[in-house]
N, C-alpha and C positions, 0 to 999 in steps of 0.2 A: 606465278599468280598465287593467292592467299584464297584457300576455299573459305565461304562464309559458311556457318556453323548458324543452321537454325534451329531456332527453338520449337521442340514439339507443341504441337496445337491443342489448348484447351480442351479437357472435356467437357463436355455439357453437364458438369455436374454443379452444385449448389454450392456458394462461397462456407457454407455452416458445413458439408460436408469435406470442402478439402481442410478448409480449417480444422478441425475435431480432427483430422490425420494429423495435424502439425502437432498438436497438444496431444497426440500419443505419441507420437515422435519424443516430445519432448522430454513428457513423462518415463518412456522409457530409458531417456537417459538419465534420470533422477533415481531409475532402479537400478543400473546399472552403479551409478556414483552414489551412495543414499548418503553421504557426506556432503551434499549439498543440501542439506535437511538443515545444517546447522542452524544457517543463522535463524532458521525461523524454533528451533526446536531448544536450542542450548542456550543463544544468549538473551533470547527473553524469557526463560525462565531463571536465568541469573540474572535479570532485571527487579525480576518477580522479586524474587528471595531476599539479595542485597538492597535493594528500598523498602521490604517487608520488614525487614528481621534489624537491617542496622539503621538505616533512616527514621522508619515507620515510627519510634517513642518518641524523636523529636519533633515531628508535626503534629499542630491540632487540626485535627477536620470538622469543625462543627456537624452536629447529626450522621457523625458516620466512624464508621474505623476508617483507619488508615486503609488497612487492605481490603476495604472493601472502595474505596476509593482510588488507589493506584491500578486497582484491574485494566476499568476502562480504558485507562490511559495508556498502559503498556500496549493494549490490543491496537490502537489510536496509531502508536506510534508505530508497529509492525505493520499497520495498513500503510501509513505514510514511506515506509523503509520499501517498501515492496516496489517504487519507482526505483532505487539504487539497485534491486536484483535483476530486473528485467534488462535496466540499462548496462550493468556488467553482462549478464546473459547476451543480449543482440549482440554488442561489442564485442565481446568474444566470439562469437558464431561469425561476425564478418571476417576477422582478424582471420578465423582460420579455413575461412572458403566454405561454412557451409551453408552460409547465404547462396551463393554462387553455385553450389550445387542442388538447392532445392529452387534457385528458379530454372535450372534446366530441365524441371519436371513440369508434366502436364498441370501445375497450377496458376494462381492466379497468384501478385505478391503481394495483393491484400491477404489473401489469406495467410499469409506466411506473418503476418505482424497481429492478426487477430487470434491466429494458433499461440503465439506469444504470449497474449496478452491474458487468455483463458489459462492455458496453463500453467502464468503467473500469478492469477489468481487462486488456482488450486494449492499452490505451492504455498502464498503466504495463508490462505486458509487451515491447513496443516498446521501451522505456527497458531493460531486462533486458538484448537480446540485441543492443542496441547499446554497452555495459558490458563484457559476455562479449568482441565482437568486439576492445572495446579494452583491452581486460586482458589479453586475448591478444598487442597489438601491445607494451605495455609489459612483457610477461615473466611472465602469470597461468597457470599451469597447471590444467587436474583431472586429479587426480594417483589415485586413484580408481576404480572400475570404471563400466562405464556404467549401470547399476543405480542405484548410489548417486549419481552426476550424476543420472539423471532426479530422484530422489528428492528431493533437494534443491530442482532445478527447483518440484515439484511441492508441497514444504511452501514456501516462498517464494510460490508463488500462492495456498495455501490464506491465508497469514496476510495477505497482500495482500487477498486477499476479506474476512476479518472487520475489517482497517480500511475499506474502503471503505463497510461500514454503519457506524461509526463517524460516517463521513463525510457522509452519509447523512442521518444524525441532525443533526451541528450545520447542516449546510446548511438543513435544514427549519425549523431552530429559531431562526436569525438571521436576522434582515430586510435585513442589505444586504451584498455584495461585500468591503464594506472589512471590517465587524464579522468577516467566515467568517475572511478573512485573517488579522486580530491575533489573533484567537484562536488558530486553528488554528498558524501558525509560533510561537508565543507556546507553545505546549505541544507540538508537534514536536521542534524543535531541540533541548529538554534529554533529550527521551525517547530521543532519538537521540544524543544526543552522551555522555551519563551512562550509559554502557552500554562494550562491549567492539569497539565497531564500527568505531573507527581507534585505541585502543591495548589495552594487556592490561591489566586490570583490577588485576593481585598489585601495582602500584604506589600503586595510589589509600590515601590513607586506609582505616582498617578502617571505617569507618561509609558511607563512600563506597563501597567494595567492596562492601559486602551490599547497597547498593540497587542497584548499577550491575548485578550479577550475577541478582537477583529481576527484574531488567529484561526484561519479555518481549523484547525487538530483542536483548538479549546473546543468550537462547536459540537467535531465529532465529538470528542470526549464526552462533553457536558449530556450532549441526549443518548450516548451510552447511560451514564450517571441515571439519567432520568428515566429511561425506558426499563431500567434495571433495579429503579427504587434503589441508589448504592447512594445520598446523600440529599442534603436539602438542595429547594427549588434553587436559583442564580438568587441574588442579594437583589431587591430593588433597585442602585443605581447601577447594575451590568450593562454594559453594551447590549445591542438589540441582538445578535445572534448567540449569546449566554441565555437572554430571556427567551427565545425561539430556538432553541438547537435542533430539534430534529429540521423544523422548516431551512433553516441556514445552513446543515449540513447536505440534504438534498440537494439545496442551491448550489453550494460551494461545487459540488460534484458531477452538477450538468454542464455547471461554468467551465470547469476544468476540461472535461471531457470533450466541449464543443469547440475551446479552443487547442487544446494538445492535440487532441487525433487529428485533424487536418494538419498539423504541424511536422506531427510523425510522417504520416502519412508522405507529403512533400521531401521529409527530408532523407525518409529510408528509398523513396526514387532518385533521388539527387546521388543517393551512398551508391545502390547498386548498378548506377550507371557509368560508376566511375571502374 
């Protein structure tokens, strides 16, 4: 006979308190490895630099520097990037069982994807205000009141959060490290770069313009831009969420959020029952 193997019974503790265990968990392994710091530390400030320094003389920005224009967009696109970390992150944690060993602990395995999720956000936040500190050293102002700097701060990690269940979702639904990767940069890079995030948009073709601008990352961008005083208001004929960016970027990120989290949700039950 095969003895069954049960799992220890819930504590009666609060999904916010096992979770905040998972994200020091997690955390500690970021101290343990601080090489996982890269990508949020190294290659967006070689983002910074290389469109600052080589790019930056060949664009015009109406009403603005260059660098004070590619900020936003760098930060735009490390929020958006932060679904490819979490989805390599899960993916590897199943691959190597330690999904499997924290559901044999007294939690619940939502929190195990909400611990994730949090201290995926801390990780690309990291990324954020190592950005700031060097946008500042190449001439990035907030020009702004500090109202509107928080605010921006604060839609920039809401939409940071509805990618990272994005994230979430393809991690649970692909079975290996390499597959999260080609995917994930494979649908990244245009979503980020087809957008308003390192040039202005009134250049593009008209057919290129109306997707670049419907592009949620323009929105973020744009009410980064605007919350921050880094550029004039969107052109009169912009798409409605170029004219509205903070309102569109909110949207974008309830949107995301209301559909990916049940999605994860679903599909990290489907993984761990296999």
């Amino acid at each position: 006979m095969t003895a069954t193997v049960m799992r220890p019974p819930i504590h009666h503790r609060s999904l916010l308190q096992q979770s905040l265990t998972v994200v020091w968990r997690n955390l500690l392994h970021i101290r343990r490895m601080p090489e996982m710091l890269l990508d949020v530390t190294i290659q967006p400030v070689m983002f910074v630099l290389l469109f600052a320094y080589v790019f930056g003389g060949s664009i015009d920005v109406p009403g603005s520097t260059y660098r004070e224009f590619l900020l936003p967009g760098i930060m735009a696109q490390t929020m958006v990037f932060s679904s490819a970390i979490v989805a390599l992150g899960l993916t590897s944690d199943l691959e190597k069982g330690i999904v499997d060993r924290l559901k044999s602990l007294p939690i619940s395995r939502s929190s195990v994807l909400v611990g994730r999720s949090l201290s995926s956000l801390i990780h690309s936040s990291i990324g954020i205000v190592v950005m700031g500190i060097t946008g500042l050293l190449v001439g990035w102002r907030i020009r702004d009141g500090l109202a509107n700097a928080v605010l921006a701060y604060l839609v920039l990690l809401l939409f940071g959060f509805s990618m990272i269940w994005l994230g979430i979702w393809v991690g649970s639904l692909m079975r290996s490290v390499e597959a999260v990767n080609g995917f994930m940069f494979t649908v990244m890079f245009p979503l980020t770069f087809v957008a308003n995030t390192f040039a202005p948009t009134q250049d593009m073709p008209t057919w290129l313009r109306v997707i670049a601008e419907w592009n949620p990352v323009s929105a973020l961008t744009a009410a980064c831009r605007d919350l921050w005083g880094n550029g004039l208001p969107a052109p009169a004929d912009a798409q409605w969420p170029l004219q509205h960016p903070v309102i569109a970027s909110i949207g974008w990120s309830i949107i995301f959020t209301a559909v990916f989290a049940p999605l994860a949700l679903a599909a990290f039950r489907r993984r761990s029952k296999d």
